[in-house]
TILUM-344232 format. One line per 10 residues: number of its first residue (from 1); their letters; for each residue y, z, x of N, C-alpha, C. Coordinates in nm, 2 decimals. Each point is the difference from the previous one (the first is absolute). Last residue first. Layout:
N
NUM	a	Y Z X Y Z X Y Z X; ...
***
This chain:
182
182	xxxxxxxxxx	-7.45 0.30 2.62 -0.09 -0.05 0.17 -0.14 -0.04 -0.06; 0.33 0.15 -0.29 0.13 0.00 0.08 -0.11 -0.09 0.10; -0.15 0.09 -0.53 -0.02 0.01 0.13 0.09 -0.04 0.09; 0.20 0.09 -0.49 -0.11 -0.09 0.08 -0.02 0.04 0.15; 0.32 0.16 -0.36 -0.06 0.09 0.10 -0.13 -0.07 0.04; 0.30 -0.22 -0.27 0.12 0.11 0.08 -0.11 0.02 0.14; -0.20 -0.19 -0.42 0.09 -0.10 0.11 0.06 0.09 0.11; -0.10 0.22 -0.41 -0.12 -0.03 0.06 0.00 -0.09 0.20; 0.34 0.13 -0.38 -0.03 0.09 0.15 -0.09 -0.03 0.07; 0.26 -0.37 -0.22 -0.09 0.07 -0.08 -0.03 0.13 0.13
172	xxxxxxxxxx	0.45 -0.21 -0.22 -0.07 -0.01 0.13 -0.15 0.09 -0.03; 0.45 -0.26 -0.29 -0.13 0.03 -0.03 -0.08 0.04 0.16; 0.47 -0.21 -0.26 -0.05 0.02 0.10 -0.14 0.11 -0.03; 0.38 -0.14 -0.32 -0.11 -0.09 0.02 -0.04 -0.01 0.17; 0.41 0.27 -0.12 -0.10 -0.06 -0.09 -0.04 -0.13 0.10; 0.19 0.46 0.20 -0.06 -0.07 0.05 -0.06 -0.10 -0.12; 0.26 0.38 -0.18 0.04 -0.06 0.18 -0.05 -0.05 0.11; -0.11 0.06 -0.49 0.15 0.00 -0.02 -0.01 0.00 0.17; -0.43 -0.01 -0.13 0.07 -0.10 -0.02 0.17 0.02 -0.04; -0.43 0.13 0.34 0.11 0.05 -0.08 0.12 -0.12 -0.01
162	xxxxxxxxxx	-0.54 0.13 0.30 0.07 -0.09 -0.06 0.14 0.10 -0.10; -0.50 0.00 0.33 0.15 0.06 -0.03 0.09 -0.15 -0.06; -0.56 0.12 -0.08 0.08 -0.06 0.03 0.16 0.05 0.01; -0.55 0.14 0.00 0.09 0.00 -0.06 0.10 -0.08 0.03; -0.39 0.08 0.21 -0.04 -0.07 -0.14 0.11 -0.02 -0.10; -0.07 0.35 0.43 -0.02 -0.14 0.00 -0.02 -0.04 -0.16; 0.33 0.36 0.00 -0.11 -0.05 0.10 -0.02 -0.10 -0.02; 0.45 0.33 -0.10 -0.06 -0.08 -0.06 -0.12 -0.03 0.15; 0.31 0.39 -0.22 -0.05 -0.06 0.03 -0.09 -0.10 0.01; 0.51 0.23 -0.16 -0.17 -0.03 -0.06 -0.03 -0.05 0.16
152	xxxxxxxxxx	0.44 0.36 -0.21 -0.07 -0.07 0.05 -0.14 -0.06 -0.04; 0.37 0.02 -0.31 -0.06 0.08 0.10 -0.07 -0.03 0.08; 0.37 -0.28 -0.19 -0.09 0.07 -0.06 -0.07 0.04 0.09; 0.31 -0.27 0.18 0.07 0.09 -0.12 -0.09 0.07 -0.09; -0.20 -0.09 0.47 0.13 -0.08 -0.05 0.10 0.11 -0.13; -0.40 -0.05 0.42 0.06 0.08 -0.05 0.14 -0.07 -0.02; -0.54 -0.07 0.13 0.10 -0.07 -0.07 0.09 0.13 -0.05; -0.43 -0.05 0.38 0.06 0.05 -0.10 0.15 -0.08 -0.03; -0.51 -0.12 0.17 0.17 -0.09 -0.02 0.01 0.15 -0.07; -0.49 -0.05 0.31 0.10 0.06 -0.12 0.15 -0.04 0.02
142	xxxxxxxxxx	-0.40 0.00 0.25 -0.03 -0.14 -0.04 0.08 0.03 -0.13; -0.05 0.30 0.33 -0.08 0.05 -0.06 0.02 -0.13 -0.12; 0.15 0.00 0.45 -0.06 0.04 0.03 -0.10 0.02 -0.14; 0.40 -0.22 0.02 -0.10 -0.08 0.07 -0.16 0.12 0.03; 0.48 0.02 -0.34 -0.08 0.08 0.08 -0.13 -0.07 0.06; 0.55 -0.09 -0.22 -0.14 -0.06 0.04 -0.08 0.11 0.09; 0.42 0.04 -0.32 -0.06 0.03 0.10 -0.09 -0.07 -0.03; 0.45 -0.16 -0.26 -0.17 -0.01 0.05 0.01 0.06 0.13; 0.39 0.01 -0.37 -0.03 0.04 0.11 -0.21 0.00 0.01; 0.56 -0.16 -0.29 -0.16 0.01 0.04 -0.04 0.05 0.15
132	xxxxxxxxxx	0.44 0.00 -0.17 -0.07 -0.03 -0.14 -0.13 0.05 -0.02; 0.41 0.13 0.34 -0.11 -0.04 -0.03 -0.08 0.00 -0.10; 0.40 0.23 0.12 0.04 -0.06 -0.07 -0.11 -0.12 -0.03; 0.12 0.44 0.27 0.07 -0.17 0.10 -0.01 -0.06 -0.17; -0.28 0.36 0.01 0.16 0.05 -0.01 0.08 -0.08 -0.01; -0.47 -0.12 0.09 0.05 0.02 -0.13 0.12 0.05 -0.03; -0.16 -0.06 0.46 0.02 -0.10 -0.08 0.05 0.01 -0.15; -0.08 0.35 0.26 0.15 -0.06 0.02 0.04 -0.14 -0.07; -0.45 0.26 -0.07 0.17 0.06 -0.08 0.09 -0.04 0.08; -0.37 -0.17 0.18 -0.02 -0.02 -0.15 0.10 0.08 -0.04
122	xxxxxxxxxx	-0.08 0.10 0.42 0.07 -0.13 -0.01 0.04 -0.03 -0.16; -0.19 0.43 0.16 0.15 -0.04 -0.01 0.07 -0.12 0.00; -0.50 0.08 -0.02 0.08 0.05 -0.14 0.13 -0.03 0.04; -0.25 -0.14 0.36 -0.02 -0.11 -0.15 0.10 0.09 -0.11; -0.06 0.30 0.40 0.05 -0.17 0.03 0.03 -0.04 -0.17; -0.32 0.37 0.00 0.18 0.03 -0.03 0.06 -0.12 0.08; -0.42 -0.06 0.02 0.01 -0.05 -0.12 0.13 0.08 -0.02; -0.12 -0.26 0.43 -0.04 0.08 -0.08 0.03 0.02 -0.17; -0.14 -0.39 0.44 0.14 0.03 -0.12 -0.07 0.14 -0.06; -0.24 -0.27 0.31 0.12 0.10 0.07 0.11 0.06 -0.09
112	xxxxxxxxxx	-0.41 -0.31 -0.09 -0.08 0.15 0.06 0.15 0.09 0.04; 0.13 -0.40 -0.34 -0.06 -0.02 0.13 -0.06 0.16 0.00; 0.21 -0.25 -0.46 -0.04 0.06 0.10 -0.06 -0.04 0.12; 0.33 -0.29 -0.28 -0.14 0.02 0.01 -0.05 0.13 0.14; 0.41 -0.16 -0.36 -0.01 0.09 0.11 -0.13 -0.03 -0.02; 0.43 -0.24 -0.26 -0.16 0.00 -0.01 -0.01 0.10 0.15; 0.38 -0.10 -0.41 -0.02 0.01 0.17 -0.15 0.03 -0.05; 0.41 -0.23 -0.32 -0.14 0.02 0.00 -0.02 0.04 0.17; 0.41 -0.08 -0.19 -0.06 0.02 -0.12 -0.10 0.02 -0.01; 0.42 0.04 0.39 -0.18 -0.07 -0.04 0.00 0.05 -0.15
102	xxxxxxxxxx	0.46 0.02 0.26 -0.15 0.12 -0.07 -0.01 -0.09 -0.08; 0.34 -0.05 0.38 -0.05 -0.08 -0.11 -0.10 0.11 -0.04; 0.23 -0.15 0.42 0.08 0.13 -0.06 -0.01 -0.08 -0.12; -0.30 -0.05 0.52 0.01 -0.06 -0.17 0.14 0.09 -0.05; -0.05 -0.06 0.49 0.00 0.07 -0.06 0.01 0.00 -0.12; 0.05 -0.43 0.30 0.03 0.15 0.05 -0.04 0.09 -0.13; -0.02 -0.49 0.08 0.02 0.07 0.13 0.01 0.14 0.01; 0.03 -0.25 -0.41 -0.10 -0.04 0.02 -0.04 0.09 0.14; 0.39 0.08 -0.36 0.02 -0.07 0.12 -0.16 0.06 0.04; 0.21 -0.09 -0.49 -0.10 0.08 0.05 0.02 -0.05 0.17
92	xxxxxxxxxx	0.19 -0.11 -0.44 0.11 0.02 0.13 -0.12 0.07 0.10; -0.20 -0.02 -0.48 0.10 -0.04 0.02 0.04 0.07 0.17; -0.38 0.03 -0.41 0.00 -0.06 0.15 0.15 -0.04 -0.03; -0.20 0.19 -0.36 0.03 0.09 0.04 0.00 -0.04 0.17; -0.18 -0.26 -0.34 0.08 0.04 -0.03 0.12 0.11 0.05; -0.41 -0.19 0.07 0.10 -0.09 0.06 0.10 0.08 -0.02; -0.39 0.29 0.10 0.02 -0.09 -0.08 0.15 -0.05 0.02; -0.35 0.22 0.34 0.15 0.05 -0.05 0.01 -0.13 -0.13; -0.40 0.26 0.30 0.02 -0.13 -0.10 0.18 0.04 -0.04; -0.37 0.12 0.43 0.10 0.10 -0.05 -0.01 -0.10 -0.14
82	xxxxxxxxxx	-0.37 0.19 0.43 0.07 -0.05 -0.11 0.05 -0.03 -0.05; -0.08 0.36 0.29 -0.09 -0.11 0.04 0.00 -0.14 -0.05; 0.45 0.35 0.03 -0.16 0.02 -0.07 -0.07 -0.14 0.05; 0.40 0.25 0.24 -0.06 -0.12 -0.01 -0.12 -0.01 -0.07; 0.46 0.33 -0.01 -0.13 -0.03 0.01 -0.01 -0.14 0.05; 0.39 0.41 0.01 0.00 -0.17 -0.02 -0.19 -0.02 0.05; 0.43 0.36 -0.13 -0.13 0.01 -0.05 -0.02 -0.18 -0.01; 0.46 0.22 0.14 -0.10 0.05 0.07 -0.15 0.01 -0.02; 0.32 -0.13 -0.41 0.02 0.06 0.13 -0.05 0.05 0.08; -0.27 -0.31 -0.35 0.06 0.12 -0.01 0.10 0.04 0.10
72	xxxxxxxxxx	-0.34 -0.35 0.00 0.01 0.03 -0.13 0.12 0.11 -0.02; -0.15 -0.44 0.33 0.13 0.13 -0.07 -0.03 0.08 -0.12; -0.36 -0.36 0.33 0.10 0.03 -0.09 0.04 0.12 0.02; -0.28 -0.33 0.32 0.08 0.12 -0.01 0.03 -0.03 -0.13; -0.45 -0.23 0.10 0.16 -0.05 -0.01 0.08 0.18 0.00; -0.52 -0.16 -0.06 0.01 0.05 0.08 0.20 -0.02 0.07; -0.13 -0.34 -0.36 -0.08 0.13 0.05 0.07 0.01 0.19; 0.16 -0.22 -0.51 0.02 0.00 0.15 -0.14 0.11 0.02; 0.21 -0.39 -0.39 -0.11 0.08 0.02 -0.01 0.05 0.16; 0.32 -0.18 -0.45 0.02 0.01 0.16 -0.09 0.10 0.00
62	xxxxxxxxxx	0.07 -0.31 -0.47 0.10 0.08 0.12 -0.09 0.00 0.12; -0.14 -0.26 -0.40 0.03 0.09 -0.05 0.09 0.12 0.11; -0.21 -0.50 -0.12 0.16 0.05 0.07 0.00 0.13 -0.01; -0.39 -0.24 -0.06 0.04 0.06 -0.09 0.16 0.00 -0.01; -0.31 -0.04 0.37 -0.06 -0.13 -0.11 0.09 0.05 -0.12; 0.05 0.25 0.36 0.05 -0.12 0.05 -0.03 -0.07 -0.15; -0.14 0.42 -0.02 0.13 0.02 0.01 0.08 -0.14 0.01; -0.48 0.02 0.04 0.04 0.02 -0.17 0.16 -0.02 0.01; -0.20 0.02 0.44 -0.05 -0.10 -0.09 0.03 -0.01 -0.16; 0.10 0.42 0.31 0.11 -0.15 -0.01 -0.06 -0.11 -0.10
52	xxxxxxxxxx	-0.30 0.36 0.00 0.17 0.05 -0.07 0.08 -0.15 0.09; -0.45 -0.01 0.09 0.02 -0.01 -0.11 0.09 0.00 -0.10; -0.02 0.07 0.47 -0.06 -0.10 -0.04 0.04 -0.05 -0.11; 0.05 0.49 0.15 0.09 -0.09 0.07 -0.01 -0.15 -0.10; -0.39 0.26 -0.02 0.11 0.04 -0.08 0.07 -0.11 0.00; -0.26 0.00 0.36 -0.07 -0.05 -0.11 0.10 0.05 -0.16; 0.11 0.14 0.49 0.02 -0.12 -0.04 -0.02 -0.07 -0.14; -0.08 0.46 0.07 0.09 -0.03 -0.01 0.04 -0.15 -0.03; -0.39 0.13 0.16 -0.01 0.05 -0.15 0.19 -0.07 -0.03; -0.14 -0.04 0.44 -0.10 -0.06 -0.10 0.02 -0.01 -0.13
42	xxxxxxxxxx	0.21 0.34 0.34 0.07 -0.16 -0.02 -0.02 -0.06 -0.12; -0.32 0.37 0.08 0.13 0.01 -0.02 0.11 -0.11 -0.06; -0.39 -0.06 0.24 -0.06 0.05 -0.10 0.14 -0.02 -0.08; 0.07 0.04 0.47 -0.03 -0.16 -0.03 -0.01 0.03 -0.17; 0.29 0.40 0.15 -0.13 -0.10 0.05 0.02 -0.11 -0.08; 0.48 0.19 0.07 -0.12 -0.03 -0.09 -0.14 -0.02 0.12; 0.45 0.29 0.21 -0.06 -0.13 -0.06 -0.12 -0.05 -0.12; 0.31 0.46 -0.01 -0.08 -0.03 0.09 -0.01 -0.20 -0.03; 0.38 0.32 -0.05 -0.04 -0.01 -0.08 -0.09 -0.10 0.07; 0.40 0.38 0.07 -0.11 -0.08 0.07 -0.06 -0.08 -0.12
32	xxxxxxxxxx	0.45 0.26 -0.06 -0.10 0.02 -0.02 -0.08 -0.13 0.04; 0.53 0.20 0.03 -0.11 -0.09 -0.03 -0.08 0.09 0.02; 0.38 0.14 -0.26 -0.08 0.03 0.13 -0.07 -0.11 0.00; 0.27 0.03 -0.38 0.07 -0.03 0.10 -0.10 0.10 0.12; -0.16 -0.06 -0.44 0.11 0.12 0.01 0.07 -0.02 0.14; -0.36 -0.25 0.10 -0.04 0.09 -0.08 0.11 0.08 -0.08; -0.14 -0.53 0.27 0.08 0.12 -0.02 -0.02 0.07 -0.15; -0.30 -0.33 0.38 0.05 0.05 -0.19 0.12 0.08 0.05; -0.28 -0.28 0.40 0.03 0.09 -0.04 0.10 -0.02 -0.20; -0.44 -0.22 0.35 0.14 0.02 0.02 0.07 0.13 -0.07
22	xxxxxxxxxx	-0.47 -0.25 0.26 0.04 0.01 -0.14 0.17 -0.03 0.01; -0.23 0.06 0.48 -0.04 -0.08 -0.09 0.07 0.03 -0.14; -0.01 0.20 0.50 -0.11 0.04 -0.13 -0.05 -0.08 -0.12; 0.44 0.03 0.22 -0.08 -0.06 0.10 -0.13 -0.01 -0.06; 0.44 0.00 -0.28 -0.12 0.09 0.06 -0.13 -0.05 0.04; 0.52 -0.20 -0.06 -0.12 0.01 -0.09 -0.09 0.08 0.07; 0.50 0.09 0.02 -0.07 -0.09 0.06 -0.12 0.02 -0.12; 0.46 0.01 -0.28 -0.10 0.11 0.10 -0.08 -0.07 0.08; 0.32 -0.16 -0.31 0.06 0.00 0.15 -0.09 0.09 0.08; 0.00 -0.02 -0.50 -0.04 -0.12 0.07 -0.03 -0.04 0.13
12	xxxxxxxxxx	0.18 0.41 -0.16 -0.20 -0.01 -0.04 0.01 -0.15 0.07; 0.44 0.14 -0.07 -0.09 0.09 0.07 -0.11 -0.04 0.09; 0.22 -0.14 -0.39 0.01 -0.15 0.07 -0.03 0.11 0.15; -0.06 0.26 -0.45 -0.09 -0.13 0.08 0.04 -0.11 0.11; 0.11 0.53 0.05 0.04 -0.15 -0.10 -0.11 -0.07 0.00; -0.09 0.50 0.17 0.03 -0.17 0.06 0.06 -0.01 -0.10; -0.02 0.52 0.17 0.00 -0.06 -0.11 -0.01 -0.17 0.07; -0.10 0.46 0.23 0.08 -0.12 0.06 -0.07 -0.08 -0.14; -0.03 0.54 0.05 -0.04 -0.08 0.00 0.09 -0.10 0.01; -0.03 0.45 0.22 0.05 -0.07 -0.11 -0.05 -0.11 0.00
2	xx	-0.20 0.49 0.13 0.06 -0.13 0.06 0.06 -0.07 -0.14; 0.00 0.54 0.16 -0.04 -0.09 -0.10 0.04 -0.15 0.04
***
């Protein structure tokens, strides 16, 4: 029987980066690979990205990271594609190393590499951790699932994400989301 070799996160920090490109999560304390973005990918992300500081800055409203380590859990450290931490909940935060904060909002824009037991165990770590909100982005079928405090929904083109107890007065239309990349 082999045993397994648990990390920390200051573990994970200290790991090389993979020649291959992307980097690595921690799982329950294993890492776990986690591919680079395509261009498409990025794209979509950036185009989020954009909007969540621009509101976040114009507003004071807190701290918009993508693609950033956080803590959600012992031995459960993601990088959602996206994160929003509101002010209120920013303190002593050291910038250099390993968020130890739960976002109020993570965004994941699928890729062809993410499966879908992947995605489920993220979304219940995130949700255990204490995540308010949670946007999947599916580039593929031009679909936001929203899984918050009410059940889940989907949303398409024509619709807009938005939520006014933990994003007021922000507005993204999907439409925008999923504009031509090329």
């Amino acid at each position: 029987m082999s045993t397994r070799t648990l990390l920390t996160t200051e573990e994970l920090e200290r790991l090389p980066k993979p020649e291959q490109g992307g980097g690595y999560e921690l799982d329950e304390g294993e890492p776990v690979y986690a591919s680079p973005n395509s261009y498409e990918q990025w794209e979509f992300i950036h185009r989020i990205y954009t909007l969540l500081e621009g509101w976040a800055k114009a507003n004071n409203r807190g701290l918009v990271a993508g693609d950033t380590w956080f803590e959600f859990a012992p031995g459960v450290v993601r990088a959602p594609d996206v994160a929003f931490v509101p002010r209120d909940r920013i303190s002593a935060l050291d910038p250099k190393h390993t968020l130890k904060v739960i976002p109020a909002l993570v965004v994941e824009v699928l890729s062809s590499f993410n499966t879908a037991r992947e995605m489920t165990r993220k979304i219940k770590q995130y949700r255990d951790a204490g995540v308010d909100l949670i946007w999947v982005v599916d580039p593929e079928k031009s679909e936001v699932d929203i899984h918050g405090a009410g059940p889940l929904k989907t949303l398409r083109r024509g619709d807009f994400l938005n939520d006014d107890k933990i994003l007021p007065g922000l507005s993204i239309s999907v439409t925008v989301i999923f504009e031509p990349v090329l």
